[in-house]
One Martini backbone bead per residue (centre of mass of N, CA, C, O) as a GRO file, in nm:
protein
  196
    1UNK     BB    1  15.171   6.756  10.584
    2UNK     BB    2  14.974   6.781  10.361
    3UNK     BB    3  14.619   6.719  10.257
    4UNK     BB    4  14.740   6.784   9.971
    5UNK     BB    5  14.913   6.655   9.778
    6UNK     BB    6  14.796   6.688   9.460
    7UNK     BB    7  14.799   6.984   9.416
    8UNK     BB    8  14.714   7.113   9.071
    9UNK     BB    9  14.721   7.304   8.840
   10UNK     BB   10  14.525   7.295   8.548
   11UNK     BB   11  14.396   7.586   8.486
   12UNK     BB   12  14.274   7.865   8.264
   13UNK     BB   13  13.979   8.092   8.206
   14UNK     BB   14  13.818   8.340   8.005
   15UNK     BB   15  13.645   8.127   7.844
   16UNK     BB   16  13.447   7.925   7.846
   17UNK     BB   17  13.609   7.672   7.649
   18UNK     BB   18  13.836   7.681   7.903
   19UNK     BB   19  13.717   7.510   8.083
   20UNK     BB   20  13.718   7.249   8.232
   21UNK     BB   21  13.586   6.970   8.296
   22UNK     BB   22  13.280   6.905   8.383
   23UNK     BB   23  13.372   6.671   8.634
   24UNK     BB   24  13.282   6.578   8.911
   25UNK     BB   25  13.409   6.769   9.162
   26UNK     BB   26  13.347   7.156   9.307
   27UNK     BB   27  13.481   7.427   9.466
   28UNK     BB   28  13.424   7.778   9.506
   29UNK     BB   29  13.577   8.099   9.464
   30UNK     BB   30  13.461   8.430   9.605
   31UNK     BB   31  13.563   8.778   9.590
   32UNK     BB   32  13.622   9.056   9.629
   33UNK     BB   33  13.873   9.281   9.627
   34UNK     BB   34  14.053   9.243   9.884
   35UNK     BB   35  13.914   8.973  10.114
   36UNK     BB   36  14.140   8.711  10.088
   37UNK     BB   37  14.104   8.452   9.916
   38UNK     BB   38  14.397   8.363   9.831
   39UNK     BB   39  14.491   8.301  10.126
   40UNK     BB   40  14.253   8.125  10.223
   41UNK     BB   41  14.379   7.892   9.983
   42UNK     BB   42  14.577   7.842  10.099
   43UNK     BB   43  14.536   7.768  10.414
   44UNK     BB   44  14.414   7.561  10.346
   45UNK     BB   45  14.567   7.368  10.161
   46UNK     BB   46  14.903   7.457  10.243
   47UNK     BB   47  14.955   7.645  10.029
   48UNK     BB   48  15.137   7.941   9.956
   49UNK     BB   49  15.116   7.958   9.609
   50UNK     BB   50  14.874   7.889   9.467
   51UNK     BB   51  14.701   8.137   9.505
   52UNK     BB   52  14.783   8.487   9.416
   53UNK     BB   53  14.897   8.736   9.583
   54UNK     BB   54  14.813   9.049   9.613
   55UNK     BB   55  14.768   9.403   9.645
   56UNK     BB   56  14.629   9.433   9.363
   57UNK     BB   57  14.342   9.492   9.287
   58UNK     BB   58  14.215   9.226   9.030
   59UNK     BB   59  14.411   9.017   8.943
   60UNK     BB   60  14.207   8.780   8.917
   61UNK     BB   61  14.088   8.726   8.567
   62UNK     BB   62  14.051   8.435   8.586
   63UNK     BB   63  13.966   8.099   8.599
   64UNK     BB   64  14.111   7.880   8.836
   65UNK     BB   65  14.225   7.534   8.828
   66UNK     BB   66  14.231   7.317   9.080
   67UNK     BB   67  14.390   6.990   9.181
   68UNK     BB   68  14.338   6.775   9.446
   69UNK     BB   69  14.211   6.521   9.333
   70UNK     BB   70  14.034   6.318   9.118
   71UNK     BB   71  13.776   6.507   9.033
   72UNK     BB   72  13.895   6.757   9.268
   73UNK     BB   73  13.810   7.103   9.272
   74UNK     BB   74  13.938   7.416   9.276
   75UNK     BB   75  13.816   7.732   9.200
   76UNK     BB   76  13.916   8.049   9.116
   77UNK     BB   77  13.747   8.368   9.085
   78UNK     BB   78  13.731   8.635   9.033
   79UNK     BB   79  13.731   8.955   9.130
   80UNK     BB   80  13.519   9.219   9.273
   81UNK     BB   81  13.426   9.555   9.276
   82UNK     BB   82  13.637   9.711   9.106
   83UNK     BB   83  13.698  10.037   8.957
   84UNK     BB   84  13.989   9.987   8.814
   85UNK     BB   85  13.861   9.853   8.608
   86UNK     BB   86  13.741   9.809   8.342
   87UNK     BB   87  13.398   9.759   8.155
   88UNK     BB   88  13.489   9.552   7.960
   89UNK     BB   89  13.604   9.356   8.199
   90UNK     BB   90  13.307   9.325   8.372
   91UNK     BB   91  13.167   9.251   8.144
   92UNK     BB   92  13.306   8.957   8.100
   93UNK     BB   93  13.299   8.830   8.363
   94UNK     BB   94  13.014   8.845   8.406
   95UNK     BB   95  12.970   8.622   8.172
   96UNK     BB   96  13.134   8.429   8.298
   97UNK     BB   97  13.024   8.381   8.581
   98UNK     BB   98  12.706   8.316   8.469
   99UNK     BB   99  12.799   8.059   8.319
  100UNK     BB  100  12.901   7.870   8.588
  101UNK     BB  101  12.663   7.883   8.709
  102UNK     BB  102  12.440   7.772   8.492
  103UNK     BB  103  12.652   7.486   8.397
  104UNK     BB  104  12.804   7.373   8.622
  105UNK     BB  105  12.749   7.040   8.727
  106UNK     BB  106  13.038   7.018   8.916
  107UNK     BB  107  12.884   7.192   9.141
  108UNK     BB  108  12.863   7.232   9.454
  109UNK     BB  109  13.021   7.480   9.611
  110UNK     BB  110  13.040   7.797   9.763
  111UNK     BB  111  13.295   8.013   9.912
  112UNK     BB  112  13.244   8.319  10.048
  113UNK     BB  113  13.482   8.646  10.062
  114UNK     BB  114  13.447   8.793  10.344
  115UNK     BB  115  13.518   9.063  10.478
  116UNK     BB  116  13.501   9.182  10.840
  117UNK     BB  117  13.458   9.483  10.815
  118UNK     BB  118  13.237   9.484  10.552
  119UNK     BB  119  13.081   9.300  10.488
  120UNK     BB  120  12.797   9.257  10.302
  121UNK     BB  121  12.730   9.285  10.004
  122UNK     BB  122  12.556   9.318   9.672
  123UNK     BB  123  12.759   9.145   9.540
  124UNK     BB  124  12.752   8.914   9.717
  125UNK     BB  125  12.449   8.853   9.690
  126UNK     BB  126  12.478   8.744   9.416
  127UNK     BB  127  12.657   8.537   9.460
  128UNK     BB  128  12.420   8.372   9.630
  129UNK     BB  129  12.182   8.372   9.421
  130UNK     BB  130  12.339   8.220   9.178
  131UNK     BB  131  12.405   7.930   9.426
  132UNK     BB  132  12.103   7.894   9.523
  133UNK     BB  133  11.911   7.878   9.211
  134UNK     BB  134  12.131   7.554   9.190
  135UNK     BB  135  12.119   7.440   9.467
  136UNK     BB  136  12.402   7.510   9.625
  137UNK     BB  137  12.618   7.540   9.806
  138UNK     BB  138  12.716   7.811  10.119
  139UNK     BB  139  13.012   7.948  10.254
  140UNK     BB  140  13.109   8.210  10.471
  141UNK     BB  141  13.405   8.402  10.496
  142UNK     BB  142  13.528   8.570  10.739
  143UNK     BB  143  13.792   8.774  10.722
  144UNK     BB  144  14.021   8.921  10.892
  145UNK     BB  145  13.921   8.867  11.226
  146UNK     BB  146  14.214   8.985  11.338
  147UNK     BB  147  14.078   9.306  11.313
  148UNK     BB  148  13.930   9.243  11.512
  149UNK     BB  149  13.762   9.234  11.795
  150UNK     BB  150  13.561   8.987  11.971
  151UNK     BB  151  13.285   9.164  11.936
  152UNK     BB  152  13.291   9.212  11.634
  153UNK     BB  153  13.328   8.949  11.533
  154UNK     BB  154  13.018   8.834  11.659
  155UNK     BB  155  12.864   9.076  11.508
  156UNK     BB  156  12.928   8.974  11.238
  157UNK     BB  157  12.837   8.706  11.270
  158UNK     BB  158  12.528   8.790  11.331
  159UNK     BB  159  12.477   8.968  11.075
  160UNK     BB  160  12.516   8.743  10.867
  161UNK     BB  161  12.325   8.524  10.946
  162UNK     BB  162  12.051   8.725  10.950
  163UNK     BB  163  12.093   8.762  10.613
  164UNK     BB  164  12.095   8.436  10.593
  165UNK     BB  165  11.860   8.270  10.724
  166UNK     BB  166  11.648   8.221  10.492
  167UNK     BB  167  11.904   8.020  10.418
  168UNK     BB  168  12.161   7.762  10.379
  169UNK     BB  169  12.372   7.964  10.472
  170UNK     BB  170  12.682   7.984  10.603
  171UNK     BB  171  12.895   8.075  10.894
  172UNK     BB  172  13.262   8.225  10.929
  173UNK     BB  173  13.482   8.272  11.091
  174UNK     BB  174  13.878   8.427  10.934
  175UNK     BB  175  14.236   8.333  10.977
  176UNK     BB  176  14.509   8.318  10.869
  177UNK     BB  177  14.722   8.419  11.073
  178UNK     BB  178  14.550   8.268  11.329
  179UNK     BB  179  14.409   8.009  11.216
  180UNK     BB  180  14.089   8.110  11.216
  181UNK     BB  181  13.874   7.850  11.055
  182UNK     BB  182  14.032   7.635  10.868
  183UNK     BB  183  13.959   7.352  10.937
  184UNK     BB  184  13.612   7.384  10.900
  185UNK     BB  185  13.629   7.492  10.622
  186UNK     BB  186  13.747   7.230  10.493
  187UNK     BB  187  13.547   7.058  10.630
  188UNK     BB  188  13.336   7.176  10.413
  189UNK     BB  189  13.461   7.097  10.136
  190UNK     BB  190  13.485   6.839  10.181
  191UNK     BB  191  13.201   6.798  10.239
  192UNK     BB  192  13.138   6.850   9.912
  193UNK     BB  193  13.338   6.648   9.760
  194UNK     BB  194  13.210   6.438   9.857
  195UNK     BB  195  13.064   6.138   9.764
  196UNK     BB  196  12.673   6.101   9.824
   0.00000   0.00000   0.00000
């Protein structure tokens, strides 16, 4: 049984006027273009189609909001950092997601989307100070954990950590294929969409 029985897509948005309703709580999924985003979206809900998954680096260009239960959404934001897309339409995300960090009263927290091979890079950075900026809670998901060995995934993970340490940012290794740290993310989820 999935653990959102009503989970269901809301809407998606272009330009600010057409974010969803901004009441209740949601959490944001957010990261570079191919760091598995749309995979973790769906493992975490138990949803396969939830959020499309793409080979095509740069795929989800609109924000889009799933409703996991009255006023309680998931919300996957563009992908960035990927270099063919043009250069009018990341500067368009780019206008766009800075719009939802500084007005979205409804956002609880970020769950940040970094491969584990390639660790936190400078947009990713910019990810966190813009959602730690406006108080809200911060997640990093190292994504992808199954194709590095033990050692690897831990320092990956210590790297991670101490890049973070001056902040209130959490870190977790995390693989879809192999089910690792599913469980954990979810409840990182759970507990920011409770109300306080």
């Amino acid at each position: 049984m999935s653990l959102y029985p009503l989970v269901k897509f809301l809407t998606s948005a272009a330009e600010a006027h057409q974010l969803a309703p901004d009441v209740g709580r949601e959490v944001a999924f957010a990261g570079r273009s191919n760091s598995g985003k749309s995979t973790a979206i769906n493992a975490i809900t138990q949803r396969s189609g939830l959020a499309r998954v793409s080979r095509t680096p740069g795929r989800t260009q609109l924000i889009n909001f799933f409703e996991l239960s009255p006023e309680r959404r998931l919300v996957d934001l563009p992908g960035y950092g990927y270099a063919k897309v043009p250069e009018a339409v990341k500067i368009r995300w780019l206008a766009l997601l800075e719009h939802y960090f500084n007005l979205r009263a409804s956002l609880a927290g970020l769950v940040l989307i970094v491969d584990s091979r390639r660790g936190l890079g400078a947009q990713d950075a910019v990810m966190l100070e813009w959602v730690l900026a406006r108080d809200r809670a911060a997640h990093v998901l190292l994504t992808k954990a199954d194709k590095l060995n033990r050692r690897d995934g831990l320092r990956v993970l210590r790297e991670t950590q101490a890049a973070c340490s001056d902040t209130p940012v959490t870190v977790q290794l995390f693989s879809a294929l192999k089910k690792q740290g599913i469980e954990a993310a979810r409840a990182t989820m759970d507990g920011w969409l409770s109300v306080p």
